[in-house]
C-alpha positions as semicolon CSV with decimal commas, in nm:
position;residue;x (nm);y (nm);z (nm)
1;X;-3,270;1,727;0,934
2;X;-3,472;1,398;0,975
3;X;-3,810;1,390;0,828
4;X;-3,924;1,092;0,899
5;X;-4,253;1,137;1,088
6;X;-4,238;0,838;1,316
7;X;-4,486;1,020;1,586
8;X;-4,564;1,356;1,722
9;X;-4,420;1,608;2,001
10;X;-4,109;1,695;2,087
11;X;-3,955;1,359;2,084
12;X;-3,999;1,320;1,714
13;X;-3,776;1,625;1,661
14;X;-3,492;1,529;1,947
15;X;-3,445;1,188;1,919
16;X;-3,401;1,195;1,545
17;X;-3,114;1,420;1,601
18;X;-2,967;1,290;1,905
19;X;-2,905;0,937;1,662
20;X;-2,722;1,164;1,403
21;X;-2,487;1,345;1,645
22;X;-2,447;1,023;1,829
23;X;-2,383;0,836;1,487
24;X;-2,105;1,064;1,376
25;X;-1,909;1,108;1,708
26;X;-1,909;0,714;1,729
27;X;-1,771;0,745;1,358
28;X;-1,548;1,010;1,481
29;X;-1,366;0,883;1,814
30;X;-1,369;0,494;1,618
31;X;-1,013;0,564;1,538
32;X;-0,870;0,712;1,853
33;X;-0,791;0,570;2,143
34;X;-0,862;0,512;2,515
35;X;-1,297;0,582;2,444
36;X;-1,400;0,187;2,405
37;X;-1,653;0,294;2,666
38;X;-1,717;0,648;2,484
39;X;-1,781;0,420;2,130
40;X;-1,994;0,170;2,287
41;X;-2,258;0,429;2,458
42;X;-2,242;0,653;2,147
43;X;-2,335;0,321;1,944
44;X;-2,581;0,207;2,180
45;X;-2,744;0,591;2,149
46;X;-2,758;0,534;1,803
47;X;-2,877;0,200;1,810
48;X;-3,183;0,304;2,034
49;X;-3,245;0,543;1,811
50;X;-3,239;0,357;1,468
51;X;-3,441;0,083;1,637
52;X;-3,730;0,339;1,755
53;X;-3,687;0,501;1,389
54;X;-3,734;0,126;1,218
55;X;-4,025;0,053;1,483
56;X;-4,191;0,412;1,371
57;X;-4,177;0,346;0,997
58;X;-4,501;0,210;0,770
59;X;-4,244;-0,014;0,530
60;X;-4,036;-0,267;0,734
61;X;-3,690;-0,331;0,564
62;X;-3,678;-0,663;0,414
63;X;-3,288;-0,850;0,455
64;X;-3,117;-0,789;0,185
65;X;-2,757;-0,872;0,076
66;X;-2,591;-0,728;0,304
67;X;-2,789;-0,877;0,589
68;X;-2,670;-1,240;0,419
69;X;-2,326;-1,134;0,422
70;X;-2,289;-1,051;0,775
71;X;-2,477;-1,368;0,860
72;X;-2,260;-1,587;0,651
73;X;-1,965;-1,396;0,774
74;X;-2,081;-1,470;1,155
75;X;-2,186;-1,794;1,080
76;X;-1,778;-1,933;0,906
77;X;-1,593;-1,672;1,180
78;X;-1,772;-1,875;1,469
79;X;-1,781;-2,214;1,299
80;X;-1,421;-2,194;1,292
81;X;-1,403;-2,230;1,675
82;X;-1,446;-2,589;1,626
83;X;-1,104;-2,665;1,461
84;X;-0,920;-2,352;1,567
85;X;-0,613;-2,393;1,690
86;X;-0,716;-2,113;1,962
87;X;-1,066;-2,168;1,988
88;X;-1,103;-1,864;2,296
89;X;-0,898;-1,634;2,066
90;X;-1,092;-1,701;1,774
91;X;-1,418;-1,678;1,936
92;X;-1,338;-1,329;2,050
93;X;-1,252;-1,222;1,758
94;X;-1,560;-1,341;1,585
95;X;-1,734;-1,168;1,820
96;X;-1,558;-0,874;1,844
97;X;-1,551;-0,799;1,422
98;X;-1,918;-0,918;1,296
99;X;-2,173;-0,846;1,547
100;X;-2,084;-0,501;1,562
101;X;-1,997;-0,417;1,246
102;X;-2,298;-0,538;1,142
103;X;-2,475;-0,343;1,450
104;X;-2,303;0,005;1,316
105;X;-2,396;-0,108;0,974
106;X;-2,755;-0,116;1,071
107;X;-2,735;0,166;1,253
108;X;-2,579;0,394;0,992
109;X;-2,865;0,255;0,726
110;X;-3,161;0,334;0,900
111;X;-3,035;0,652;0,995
112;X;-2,934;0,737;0,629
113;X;-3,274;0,610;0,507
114;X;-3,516;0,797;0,747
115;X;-3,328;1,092;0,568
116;X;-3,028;1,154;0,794
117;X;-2,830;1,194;0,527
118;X;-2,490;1,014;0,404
119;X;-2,310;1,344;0,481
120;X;-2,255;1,292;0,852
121;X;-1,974;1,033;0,751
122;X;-1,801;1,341;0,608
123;X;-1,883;1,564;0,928
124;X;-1,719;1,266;1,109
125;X;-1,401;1,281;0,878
126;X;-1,397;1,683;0,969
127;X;-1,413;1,636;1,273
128;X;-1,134;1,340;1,326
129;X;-0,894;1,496;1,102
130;X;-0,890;1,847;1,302
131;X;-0,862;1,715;1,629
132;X;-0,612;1,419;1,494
133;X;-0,347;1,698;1,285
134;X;-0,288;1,910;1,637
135;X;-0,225;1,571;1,795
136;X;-0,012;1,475;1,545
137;X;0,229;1,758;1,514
138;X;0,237;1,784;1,913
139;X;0,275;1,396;1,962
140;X;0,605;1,287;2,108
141;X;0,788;1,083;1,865
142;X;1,032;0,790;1,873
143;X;1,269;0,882;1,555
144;X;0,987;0,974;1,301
145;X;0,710;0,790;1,441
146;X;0,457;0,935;1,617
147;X;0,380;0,696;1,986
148;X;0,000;0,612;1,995
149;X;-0,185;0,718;2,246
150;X;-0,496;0,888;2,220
151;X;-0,399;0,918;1,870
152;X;-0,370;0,604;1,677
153;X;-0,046;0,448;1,552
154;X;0,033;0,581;1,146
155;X;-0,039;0,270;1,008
156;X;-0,422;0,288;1,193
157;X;-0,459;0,671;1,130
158;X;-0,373;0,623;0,747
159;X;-0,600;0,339;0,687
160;X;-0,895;0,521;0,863
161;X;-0,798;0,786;0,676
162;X;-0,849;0,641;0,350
163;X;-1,210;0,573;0,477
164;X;-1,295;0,931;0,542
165;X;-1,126;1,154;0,259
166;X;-1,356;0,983;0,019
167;X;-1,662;1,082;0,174
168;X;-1,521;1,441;0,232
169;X;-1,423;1,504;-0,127
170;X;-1,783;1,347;-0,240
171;X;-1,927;1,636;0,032
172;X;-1,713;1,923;-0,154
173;X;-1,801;1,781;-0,470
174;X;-2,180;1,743;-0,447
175;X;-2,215;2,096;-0,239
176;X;-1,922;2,298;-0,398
177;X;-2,194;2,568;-0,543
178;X;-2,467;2,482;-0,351
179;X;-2,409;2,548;-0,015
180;X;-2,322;2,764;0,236
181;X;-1,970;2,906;0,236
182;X;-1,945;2,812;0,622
183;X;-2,045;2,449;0,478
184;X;-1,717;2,472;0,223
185;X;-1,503;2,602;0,444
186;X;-1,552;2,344;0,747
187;X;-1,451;2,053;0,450
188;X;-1,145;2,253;0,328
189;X;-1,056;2,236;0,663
190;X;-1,092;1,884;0,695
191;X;-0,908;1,779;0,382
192;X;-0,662;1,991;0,498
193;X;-0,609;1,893;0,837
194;X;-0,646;1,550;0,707
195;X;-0,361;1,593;0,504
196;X;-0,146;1,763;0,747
197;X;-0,231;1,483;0,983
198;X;-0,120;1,194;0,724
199;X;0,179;1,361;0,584
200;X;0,314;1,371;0,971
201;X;0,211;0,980;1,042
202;X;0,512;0,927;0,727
203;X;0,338;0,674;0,588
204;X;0,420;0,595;0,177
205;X;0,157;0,433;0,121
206;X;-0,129;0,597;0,265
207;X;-0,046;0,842;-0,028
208;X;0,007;0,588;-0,291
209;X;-0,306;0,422;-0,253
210;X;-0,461;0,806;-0,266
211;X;-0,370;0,798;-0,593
212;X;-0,546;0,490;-0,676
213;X;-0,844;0,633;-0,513
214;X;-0,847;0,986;-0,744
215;X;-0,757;0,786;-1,075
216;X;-1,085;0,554;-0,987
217;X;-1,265;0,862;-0,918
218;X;-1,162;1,040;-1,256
219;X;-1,243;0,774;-1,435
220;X;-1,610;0,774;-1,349
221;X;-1,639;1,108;-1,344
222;X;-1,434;1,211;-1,677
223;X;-1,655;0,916;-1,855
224;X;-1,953;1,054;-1,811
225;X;-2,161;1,144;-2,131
226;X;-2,295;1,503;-2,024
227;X;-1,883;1,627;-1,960
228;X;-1,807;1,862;-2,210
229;X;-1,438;1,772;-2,367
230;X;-1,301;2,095;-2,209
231;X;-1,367;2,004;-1,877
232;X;-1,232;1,629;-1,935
233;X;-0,923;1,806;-2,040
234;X;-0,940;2,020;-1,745
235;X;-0,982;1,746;-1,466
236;X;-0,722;1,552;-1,637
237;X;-0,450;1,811;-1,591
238;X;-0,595;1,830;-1,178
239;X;-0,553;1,466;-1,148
240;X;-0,207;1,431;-1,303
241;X;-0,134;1,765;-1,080
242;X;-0,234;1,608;-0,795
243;X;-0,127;1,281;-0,805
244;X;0,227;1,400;-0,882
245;X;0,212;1,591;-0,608
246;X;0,111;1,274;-0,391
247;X;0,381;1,055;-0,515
248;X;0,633;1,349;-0,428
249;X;0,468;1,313;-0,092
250;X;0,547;0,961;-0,066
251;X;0,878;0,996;-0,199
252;X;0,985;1,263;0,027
253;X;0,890;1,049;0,329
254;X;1,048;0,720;0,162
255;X;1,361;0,941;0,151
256;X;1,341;1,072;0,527
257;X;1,283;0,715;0,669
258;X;1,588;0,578;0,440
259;X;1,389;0,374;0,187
260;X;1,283;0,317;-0,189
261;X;0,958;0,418;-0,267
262;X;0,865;0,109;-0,396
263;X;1,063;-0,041;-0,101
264;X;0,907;-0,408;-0,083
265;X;1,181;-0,624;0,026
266;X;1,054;-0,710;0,378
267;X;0,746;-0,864;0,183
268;X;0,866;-1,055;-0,062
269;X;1,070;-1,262;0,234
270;X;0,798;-1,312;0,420
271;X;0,484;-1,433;0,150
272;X;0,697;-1,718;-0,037
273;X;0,675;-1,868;0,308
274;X;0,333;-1,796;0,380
275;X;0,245;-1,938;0,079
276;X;0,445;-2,230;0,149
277;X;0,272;-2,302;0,477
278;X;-0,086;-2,279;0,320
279;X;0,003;-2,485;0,047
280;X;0,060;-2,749;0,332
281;X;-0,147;-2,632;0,599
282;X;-0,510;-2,740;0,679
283;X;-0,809;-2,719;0,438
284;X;-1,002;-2,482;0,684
285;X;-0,739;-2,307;0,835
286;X;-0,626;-2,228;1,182
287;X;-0,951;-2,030;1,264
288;X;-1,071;-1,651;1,211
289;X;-0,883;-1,389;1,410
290;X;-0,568;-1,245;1,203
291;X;-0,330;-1,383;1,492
292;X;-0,475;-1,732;1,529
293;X;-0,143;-1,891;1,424
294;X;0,082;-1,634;1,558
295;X;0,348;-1,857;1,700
296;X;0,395;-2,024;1,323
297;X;0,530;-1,672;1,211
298;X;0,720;-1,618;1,498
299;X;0,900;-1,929;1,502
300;X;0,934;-1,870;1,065
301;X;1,064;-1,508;1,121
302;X;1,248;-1,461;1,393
303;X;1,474;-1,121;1,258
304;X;1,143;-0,941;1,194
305;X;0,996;-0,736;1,482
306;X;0,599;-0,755;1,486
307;X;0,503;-1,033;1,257
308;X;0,247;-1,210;1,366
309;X;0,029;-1,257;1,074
310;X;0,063;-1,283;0,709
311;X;0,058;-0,877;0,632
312;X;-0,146;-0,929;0,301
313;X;-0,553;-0,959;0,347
314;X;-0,599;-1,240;0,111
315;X;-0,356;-1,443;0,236
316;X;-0,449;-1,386;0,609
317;X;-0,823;-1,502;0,539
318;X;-0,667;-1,800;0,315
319;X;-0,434;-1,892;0,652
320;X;-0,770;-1,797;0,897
321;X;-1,015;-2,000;0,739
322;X;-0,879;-2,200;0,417
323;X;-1,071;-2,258;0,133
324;X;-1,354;-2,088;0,297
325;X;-1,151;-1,780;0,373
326;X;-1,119;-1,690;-0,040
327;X;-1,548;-1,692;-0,086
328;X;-1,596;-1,503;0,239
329;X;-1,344;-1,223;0,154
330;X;-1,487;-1,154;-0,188
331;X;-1,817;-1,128;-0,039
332;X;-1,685;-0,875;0,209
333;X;-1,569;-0,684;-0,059
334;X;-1,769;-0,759;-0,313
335;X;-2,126;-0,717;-0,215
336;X;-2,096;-0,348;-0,108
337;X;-1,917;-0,260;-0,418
338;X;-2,164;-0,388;-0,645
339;X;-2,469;-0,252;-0,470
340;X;-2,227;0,064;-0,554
341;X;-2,192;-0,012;-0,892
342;X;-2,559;-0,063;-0,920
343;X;-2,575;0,286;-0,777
344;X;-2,408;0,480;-0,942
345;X;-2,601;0,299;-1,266
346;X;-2,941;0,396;-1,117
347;X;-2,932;0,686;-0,970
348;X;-2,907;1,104;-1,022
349;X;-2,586;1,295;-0,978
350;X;-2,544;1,309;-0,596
351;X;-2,590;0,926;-0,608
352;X;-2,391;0,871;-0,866
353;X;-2,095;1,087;-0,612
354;X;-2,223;0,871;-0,304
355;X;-2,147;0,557;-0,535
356;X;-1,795;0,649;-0,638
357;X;-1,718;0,683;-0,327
358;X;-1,850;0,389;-0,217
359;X;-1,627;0,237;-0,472
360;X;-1,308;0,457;-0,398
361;X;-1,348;0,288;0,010
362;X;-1,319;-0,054;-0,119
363;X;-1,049;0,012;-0,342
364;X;-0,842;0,204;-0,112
365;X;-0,937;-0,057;0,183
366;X;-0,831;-0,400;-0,085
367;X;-0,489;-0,163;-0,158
368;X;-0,433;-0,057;0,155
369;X;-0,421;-0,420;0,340
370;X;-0,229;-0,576;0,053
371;X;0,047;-0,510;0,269
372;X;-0,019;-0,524;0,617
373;X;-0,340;-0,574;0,787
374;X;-0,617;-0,364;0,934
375;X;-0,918;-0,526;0,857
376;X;-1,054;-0,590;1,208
377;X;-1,199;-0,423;1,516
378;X;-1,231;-0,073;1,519
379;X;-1,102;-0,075;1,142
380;X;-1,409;-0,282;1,026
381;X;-1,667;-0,072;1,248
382;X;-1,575;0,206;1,110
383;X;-1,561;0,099;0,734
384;X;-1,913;-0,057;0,749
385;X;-2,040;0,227;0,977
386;X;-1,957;0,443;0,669
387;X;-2,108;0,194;0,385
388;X;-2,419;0,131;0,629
389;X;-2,452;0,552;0,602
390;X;-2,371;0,569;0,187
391;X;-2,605;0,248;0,122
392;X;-2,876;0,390;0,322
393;X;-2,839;0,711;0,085
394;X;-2,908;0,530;-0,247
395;X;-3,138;0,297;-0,097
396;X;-3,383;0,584;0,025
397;X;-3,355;0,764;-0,332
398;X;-3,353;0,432;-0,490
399;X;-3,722;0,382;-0,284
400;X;-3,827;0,753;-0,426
401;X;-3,782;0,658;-0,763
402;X;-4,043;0,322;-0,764
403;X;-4,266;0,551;-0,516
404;X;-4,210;0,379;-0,236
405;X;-4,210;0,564;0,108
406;X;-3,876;0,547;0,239
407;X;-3,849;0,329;0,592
């Protein structure tokens, strides 16, 4: 599986694989709950691993953008602390989001670049999705909502969700005649559980922003030079079948929880006033953590049940962290998708898959917290885990091509 030669005997052969199973069960259990202690000794495995991997390899790996975004991103999230209005709350959430995003990041790139493979992130999604759907039809419910527990509440499962079916439909894709039918079959399942599992958390938008994520997808693929006009035609008619079909989705489970689909008018009471208060709030914010000003919201909306925060990503960075929260976002966002972008420009058809992808994540993460918010913790372990796995992909082949031994 790993063929990195790093040194001889047995533990050349074991440990390599012991950091891939450990890598995807940490990917796997990040969205359930009640296994912090399960996710930190699986990450620590893979750590150990990835470290001894890095330590074994001729090339070192040289910090590269990524590495500059975390440390910018660690360096504003605890530099905050000194005006926060919560400085203990903001410090723990600095240091529960960057370091070990970035540690999972690592982890997931050195792993993919000693020749892992990006396709463990879809093994992970396989594997969440099939244990999640039995969960989810047998959970006990309050109304139509599922109660969390070992499985995570809807708005959690459908935003990890939208991390995972990427990478699964990239697997299909990119193996669909070359592998084993065992292979096929095991991501069939998946997708299928997968959407079992999200059409039982009722969640609208989960399926919307599916959409988004197949239209991106299309329009890669169906602009390619080498597809034949037939098979444009062809895909087109599968996307417009399937997104139909995902709308009706979302519109049958707008209609069973007594909404619109385009329901929105929660949201458009609550950011006029948001806006309001940044307009008039401080320069740098009330520090990082998405419930540093919590009591603001709850004194500004006190009908609503649950708000604590602004529900909209750029406007909770904007309220975090002021006019430093708008630069730090986009680099969040947009560093990994143009190292994508320059991916899928570079590199052979798997790559070019990988990159998509890549690129169907951060669209579907950006559309996904545009109305609520679920870029922290777990959420942001698991996103980067993912990118760390797909970067580390086209890096390696990117190496290959200048003739450059992978690290």
């Amino acid at each position: 599986m790993v063929k990195q030669k790093t040194s001889g005997g047995m533990g050349g052969e074991i440990a390599p694989t012991l950091g891939v199973v450990a890598m995807t069960l940490y990917l796997m259990v990040l969205p359930m709950g009640h296994v912090a202690a399960l996710r930190s000794v699986l990450l620590a495995v893979a750590l150990v691993v990835a470290a001894w991997m890095w330590a074994g390899a001729r090339t070192s790996l040289r910090p590269g953008l990524m590495a500059g975004m975390f440390a910018g991103w660690l360096a504003v999230a605890l530099g905050s602390v000194l005006w926060a209005g919560r400085p203990v709350y903001t410090l723990d959430s600095a240091l529960a989001d960057v370091p070990r995003a970035a540690l999972g990041f690592w982890a997931g790139m050195i792993l993919a670049r000693a020749g892992a493979g990006w396709r463990m992130a879809a093994v992970a999604g396989v594997l969440f999705f099939c244990v999640s759907a039995p969960m989810a039809i047998m959970a006990p419910r309050n109304g139509l909502i599922w109660q969390p527990g070992w499985l995570p509440a809807i708005g959690d499962y459908s935003t990890d969700s939208l991390v995972f079916f990427p990478v699964v439909v990239a697997a299909l894709w990119c193996d669909w005649r070359n592998r084993s039918r065992l292979w096929q079959g095991f991501l069939m399942t998946g997708l299928i559980a997968g959407l079992v599992g999200s059409a039982l958390s009722i969640s609208r938008t989960f399926w919307l922003v599916l959409v988004l994520q197949l239209v991106l997808a299309a329009i890669f693929v169906l602009n390619r030079p080498d597809t034949p006009r037939r098979d444009r035609m062809r895909w087109l008619l599968v996307l417009a079948a399937v997104a139909t079909a995902c709308v009706a989705v979302a519109a049958w489970i707008a209609h069973s929880r007594g909404m619109p689909l385009t329901y929105f008018s929660d949201r458009a009471e609550i950011y006029p006033r948001v806006v309001d208060k940044l307009l008039h709030g401080p320069w740098l914010g009330h520090g990082y953590g998405k419930e540093s000003d919590y009591l603001w919201y709850l004194q500004a909306f006190p009908d609503f049940h649950g708000i604590f925060h602004p529900h909209d990503l750029l406007l909770s960075f904007i309220d975090q962290l002021g006019v430093l929260g708008i630069p730090l976002l986009l680099a969040l966002l947009g560093v990994p998708a143009w190292l994508f972008w320059r991916g899928y420009g570079r590199g052979a058809m798997e790559d070019r898959v990988v990159a998509v992808a890549g690129m169907a994540i951060m669209l579907g993460v950006v559309a996904k917290n545009s109305t609520d918010l679920f870029f922290y913790k777990s959420h942001l372990w698991l996103l980067y885990g993912v990118l760390g796995l797909l970067l580390g992909h086209l890096a390696r082949d990117e190496a290959r091509r200048k003739g450059i031994r992978p690290a």
